[in-house]
C-alpha distance (Angstrom), angle and dihedral (degrees) to the residues before:
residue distance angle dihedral
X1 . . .
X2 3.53 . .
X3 3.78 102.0 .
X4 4.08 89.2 43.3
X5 3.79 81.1 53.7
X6 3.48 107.5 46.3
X7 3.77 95.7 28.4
X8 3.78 91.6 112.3
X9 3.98 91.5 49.4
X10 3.58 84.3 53.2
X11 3.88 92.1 50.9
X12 3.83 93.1 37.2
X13 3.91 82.3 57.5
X14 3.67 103.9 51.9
X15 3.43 90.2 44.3
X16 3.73 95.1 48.1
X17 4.11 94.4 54.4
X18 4.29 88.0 45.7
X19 3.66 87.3 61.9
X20 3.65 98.0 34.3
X21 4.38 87.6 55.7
X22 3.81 80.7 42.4
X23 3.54 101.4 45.1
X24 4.36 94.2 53.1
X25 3.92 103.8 -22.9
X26 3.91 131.6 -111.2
X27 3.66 97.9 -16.2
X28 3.56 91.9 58.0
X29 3.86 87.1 44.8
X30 3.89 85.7 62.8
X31 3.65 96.4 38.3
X32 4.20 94.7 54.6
X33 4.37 88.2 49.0
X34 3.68 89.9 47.3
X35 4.01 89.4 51.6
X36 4.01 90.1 46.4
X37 3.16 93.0 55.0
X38 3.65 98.6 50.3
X39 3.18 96.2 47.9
X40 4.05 93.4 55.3
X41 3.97 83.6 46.2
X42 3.83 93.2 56.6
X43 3.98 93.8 32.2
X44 4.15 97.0 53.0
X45 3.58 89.5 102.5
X46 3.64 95.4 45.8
X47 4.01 89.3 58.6
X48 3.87 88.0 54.2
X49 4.11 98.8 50.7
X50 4.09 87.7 40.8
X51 3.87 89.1 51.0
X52 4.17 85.7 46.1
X53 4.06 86.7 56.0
X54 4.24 93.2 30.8
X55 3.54 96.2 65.9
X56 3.65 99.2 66.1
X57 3.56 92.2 46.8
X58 4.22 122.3 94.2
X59 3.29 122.7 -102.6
X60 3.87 94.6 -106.8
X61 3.72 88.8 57.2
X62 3.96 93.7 47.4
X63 3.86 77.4 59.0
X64 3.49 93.4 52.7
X65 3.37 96.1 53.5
X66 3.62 95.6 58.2
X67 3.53 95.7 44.5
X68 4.05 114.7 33.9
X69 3.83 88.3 14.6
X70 4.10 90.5 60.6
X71 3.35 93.4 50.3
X72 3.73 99.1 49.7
X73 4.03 76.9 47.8
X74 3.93 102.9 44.4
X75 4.11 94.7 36.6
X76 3.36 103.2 21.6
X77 3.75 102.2 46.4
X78 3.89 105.5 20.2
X79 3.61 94.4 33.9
X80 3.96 114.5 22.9
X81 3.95 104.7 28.1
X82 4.13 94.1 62.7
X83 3.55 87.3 52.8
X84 4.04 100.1 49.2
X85 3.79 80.2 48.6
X86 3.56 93.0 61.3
X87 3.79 94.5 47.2
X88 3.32 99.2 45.6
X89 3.77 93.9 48.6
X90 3.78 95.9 36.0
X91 3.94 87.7 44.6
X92 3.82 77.1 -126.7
X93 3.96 123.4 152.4
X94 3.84 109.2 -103.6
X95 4.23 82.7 -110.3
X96 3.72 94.4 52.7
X97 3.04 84.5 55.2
X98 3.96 107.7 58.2
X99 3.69 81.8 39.5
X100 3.72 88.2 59.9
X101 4.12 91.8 44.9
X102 3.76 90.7 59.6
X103 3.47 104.5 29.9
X104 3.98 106.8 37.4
X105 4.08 100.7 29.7
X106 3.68 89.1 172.3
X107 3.85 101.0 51.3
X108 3.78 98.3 44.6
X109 4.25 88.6 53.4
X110 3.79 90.2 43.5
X111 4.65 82.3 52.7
X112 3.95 87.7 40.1
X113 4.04 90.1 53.9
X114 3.65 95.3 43.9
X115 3.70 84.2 55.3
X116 3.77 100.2 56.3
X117 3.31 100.4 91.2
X118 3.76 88.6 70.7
X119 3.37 96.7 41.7
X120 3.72 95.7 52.1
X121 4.00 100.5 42.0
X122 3.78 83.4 51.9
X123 3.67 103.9 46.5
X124 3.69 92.2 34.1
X125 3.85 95.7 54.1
X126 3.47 84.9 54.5
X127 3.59 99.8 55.3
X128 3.64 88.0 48.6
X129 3.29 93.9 58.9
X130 3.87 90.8 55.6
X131 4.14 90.8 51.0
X132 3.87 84.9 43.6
X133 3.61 94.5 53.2
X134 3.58 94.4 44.7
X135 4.00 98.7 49.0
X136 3.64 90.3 51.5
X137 3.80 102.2 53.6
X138 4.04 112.6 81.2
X139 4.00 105.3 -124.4
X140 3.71 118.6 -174.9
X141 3.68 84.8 -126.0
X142 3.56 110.7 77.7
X143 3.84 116.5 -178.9
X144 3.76 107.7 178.7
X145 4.19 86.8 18.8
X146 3.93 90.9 -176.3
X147 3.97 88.6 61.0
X148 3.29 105.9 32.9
X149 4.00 98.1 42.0
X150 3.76 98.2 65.7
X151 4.11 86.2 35.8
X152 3.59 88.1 57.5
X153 4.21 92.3 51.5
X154 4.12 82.1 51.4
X155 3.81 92.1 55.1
X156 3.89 88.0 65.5
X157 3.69 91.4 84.4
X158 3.42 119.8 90.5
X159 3.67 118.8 -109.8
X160 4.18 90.0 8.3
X161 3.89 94.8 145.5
X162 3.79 95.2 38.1
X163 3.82 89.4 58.5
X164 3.58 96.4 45.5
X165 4.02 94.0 45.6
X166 3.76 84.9 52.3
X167 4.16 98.6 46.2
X168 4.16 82.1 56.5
X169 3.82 98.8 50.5
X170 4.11 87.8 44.6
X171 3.66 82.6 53.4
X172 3.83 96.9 36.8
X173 3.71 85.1 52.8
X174 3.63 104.2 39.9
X175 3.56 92.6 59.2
X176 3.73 100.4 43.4
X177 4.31 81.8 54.3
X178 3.87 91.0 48.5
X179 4.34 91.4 43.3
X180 3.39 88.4 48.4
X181 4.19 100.6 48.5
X182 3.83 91.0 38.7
X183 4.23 86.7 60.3
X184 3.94 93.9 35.8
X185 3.65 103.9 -88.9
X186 3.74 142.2 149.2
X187 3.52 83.6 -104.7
X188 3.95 96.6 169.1
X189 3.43 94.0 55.6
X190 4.03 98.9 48.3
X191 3.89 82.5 52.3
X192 3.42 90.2 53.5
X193 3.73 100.0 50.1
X194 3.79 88.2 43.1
X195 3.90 93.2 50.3
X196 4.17 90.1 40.9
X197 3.92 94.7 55.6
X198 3.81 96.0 45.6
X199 3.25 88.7 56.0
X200 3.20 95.7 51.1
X201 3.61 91.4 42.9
X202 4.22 84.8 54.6
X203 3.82 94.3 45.9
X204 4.01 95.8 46.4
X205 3.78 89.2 53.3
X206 3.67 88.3 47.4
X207 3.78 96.9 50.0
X208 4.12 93.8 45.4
X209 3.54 95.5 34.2
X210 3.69 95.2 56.7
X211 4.20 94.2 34.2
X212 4.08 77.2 60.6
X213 3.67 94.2 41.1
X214 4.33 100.3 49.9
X215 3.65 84.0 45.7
X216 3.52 100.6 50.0
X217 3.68 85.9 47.3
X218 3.36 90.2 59.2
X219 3.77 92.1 50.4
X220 3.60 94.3 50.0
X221 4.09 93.8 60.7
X222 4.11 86.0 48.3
X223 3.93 81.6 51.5
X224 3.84 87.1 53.4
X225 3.72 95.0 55.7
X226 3.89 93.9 37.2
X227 4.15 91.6 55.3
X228 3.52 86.7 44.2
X229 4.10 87.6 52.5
X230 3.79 87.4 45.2
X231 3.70 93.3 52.0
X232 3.77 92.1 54.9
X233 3.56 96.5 42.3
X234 4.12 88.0 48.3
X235 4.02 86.2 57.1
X236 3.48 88.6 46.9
X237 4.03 91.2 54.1
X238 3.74 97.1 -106.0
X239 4.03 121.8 123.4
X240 3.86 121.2 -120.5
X241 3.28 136.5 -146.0
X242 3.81 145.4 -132.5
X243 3.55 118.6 -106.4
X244 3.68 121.6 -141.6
X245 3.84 142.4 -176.9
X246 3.95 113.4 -68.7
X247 3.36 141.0 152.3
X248 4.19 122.9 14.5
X249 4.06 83.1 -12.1
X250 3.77 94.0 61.0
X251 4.18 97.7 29.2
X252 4.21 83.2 56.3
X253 3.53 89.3 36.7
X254 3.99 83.1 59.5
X255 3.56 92.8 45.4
X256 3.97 90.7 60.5
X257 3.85 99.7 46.7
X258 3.90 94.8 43.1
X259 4.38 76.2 50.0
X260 3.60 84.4 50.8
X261 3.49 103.7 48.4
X262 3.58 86.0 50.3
X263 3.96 96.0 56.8
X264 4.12 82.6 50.2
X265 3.25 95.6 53.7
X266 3.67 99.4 55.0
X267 3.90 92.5 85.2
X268 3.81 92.3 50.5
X269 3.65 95.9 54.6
X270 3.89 100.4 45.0
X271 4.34 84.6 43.4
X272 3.84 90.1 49.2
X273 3.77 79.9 65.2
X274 3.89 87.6 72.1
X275 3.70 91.1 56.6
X276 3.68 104.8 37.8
X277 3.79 143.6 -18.5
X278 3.80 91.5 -150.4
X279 4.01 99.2 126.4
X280 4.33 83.6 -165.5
X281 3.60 85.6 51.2
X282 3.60 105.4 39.6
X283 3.78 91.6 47.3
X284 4.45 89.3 46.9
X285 4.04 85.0 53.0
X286 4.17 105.1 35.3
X287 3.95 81.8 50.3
X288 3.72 97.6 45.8
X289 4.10 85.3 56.3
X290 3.66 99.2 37.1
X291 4.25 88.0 57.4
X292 3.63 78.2 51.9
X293 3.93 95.3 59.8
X294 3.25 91.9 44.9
X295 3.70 102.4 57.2
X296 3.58 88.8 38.9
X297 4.43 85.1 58.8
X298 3.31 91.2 47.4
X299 3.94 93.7 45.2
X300 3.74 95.6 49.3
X301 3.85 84.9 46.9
X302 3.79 91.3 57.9
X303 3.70 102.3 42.6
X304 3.69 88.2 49.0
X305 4.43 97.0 -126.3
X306 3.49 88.2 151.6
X307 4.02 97.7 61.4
X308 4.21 80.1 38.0
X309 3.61 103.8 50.3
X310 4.00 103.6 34.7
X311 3.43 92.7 178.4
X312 4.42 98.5 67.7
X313 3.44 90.6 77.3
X314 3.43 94.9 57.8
X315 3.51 95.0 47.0
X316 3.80 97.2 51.1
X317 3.79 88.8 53.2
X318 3.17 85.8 59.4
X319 3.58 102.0 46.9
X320 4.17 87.5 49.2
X321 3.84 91.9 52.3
X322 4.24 83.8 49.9
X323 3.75 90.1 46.2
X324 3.85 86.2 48.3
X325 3.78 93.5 59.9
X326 3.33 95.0 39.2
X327 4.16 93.5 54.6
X328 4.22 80.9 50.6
X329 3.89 88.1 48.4
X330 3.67 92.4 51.6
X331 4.17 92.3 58.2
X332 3.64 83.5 74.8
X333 3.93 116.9 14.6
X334 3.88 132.5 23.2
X335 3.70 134.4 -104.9
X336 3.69 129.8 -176.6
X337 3.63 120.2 -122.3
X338 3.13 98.2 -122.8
X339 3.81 89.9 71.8
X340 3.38 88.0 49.0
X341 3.79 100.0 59.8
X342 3.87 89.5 37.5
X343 3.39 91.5 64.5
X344 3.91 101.3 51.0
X345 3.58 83.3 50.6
X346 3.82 108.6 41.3
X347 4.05 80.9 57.9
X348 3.87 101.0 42.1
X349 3.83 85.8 50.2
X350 3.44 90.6 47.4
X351 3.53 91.7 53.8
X352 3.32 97.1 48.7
X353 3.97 101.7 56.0
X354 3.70 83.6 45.3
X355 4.12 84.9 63.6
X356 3.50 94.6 39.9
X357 4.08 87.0 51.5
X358 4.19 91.4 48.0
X359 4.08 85.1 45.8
X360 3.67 90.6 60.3
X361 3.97 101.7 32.1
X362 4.35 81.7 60.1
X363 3.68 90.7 45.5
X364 3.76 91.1 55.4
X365 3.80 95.8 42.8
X366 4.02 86.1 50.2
C-alpha cells in the first residue's frame, strides 16, 4: 500500500534531483531536497484537512486529485502564481515577467516580497476562516474539551467567525497603515491592498466553501435514501455499497481543496525565498514536496488514520488557525520558517499521541 501510493512521489523525486544536477549541478541537487522537504514540513497539516475532505470523495476524483489537482498545485502554485504576482504588482506583462525570473533573480524576489502583504492577508484570512469554522461547530469529539466546549456555545451566533476574521484583517491592516506612515510610507495604500486581499481571501472561501457545502447537502439526502435502499436490499440478502461524492458535489469539492492547497502553499513559496530565488529551482523542489502531500492525503485516506486517530483532525485545525495568524503576522513583522513548520507539527504530533492515548484508555475499559 504504501509504495503503490507513493510510487509517483517516489518518481516525481528522482526525476526532480536529475534535473536539478542537470539544471546547475550538485548545489542545486542540495538546494531542490532542502525545498522538498520544507515544503512537506510546512504542508503536514494540509495532508490531514485534504484527507478529512478526500475520503468522501469517489475514487475517480481521489484520482483526480493526484493527477490534474498536482499540476494545478506544482505549476500553478509553485511555478505560475509567483510570476502573476510579479506582473500584476510590477504592472509587468506576464512575459516580462518570466524573463525577469530567469534573468534578474534578485529583482523579481525583491517584487515577490513587496507583494507579501497581499498574499498573506489573503491566504491567511482564509485559513482563519477554516479554524473559525471549525472551533465554532460542536463535534462529539472534543480534543482540548475545556477550549473547545465554551468555543462551541460561541459558534451559535450567527456570523461568529465572519466577525472575528474581519476584527483581525482591520487590525492586520491598521497596523501595516500606521508602520508604514510612522517610517514615511504610502501607508493608505498598503492598508488598502492588505484590507482588499483579505477580503477577497474571506469572500473566495465563502463562495467555494458554501458551492461545496449546498451540494454536499444535497448529497447527503441522496445518501439518506441510498442507505435506506441498502438496508432493504441487505434484508433481502443483497450487499450494499458505500456512497461517495460525485458529480457537482465532488467537481466543487475539487474546486475547494485545489483553493486550499493554494492558501497552504503561500508560506512555502515566500520561505523558499530564504533558500533560493531560483524560480526553475524553487518550482523542481515545491513540486517534489507537494506530490508528497498528496500521496500522503490520499494514503491516510485509504488506511483510514483519520477514523483511527480522532484526535489529527483536531490538531491540524489547529495548526491552520496558527498558520493563519502567522500569514497575518508576516504583513507586518518576520518569522522564520522554521517556526512555521514547528508549529504545524508540534500540534499534529500532539494530536496524534493524544489518539494513540484514547485508543488504549478504550481498549483497557473494553
Amino acid at each position: 500500500m504504501l509504495l503503490k501510493t507513493f510510487r509517483w512521489a517516489f518518481a516525481v523525486t528522482a526525476l526532480g534531483l536529475a534535473a536539478g544536477v542537470l539544471y546547475d549541478g550538485w548545489t542545486a541537487f542540495g538546494l531542490v531536497a532542502i525545498l522538498a522537504v520544507l515544503e512537506i514540513s510546512l504542508s503536514f497539516d494540509n495532508a490531514v484537512i485534504n484527507a478529512g475532505i478526500l475520503k468522501k470523495m469517489s475514487v475517480f476524483w481521489q484520482k483526480i486529485f493526484l493527477t490534474v489537482g498536482i499540476l494545478i498545485a506544482v505549476f500553478g502554485m509553485r511555478l505560475v502564481f509567483p510570476v502573476v504576482i510579479v506582473a500584476i504588482s510590477a504592472r509587468l506583462s506576464p512575459w516580462a515577467a518570466v524573463d525577469l525570473a530567469l534573468t534578474d533573480k534578485q529583482r523579481y524576489q525583491e517584487l515577490v516580497t513587496d507583494a507579501h502583504p497581499s498574499i498573506a492577508a489573503f491566504g491567511g484570512m482564509f485559513l482563519l476562516m477554516i479554524f473559525l469554522d471549525f472551533v465554532f461547530t460542536d463535534r462529539d469529539v472534543k480534543w482540548l474539551g475545556p477550549l473547545e466546549r465554551p468555543l462551541a456555545r460561541l459558534g451559535k451566533v450567527d456570523m461568529l467567525s465572519v466577525c472575528v476574521a474581519l476584527i483581525a484583517l482591520l487590525i492586520s491592516s491598521v497596523t501595516v497603515g500606521a508602520h508604514a506612515h510612522q517610517h514615511g510610507g504610502t501607508h493608505v495604500d498598503k492598508a488598502e491592498t492588505v484590507l482588499l486581499a483579505g477580503i477577497g481571501g474571506l469572500i473566495t472561501y465563502m463562495v467555494v466553501g458554501g458551492l461545496s457545502g449546498f451540494f454536499e447537502d444535497r448529497l447527503e439526502r441522496e445518501e439518506e435514501r441510498e442507505h435506506a435502499a441498502e438496508a432493504a436490499a441487505e434484508r433481502a440478502g443483497r450487499p450494499g455499497s458505500a456512497v461517495a461524492l460525485t458529480g457537482k458535489a465532488a467537481f466543487f469539492m475539487f474546486l475547494y481543496l485545489e483553493v486550499l492547497d493554494a492558501s497552504f502553499s503561500f508560506d512555502g513559496v515566500i520561505g523558499a525565498f530564504a533558500i533560493t530565488n531560483d524560480i526553475v529551482l524553487m518550482a523542481i523542489g515545491l513540486g517534489i514536496g507537494a506530490m508528497y502531500v498528496r500521496s500522503l492525503t490520499v494514503y491516510l485516506v485509504r488506511q483510514g488514520t483519520l477514523d483511527d486517530y480522532v484526535y489529527l483532525e483536531h490538531g491540524a485545525h489547529y495548526a491552520i488557525g496558527a498558520l493563519a495568524a502567522i500569514l497575518l503576522v508576516t504583513i507586518q513583522y518576520q518569522i522564520n520558517e522554521i517556526i512555521t513548520g514547528l508549529i504545524g507539527v508540534v500540534l499534529i504530533g500532539s494530536a496524534f499521541l493524544s489518539s494513540v492515548r484514547r485508543n488504549r484508555a478504550l481498549a483497557a475499559s473494553s
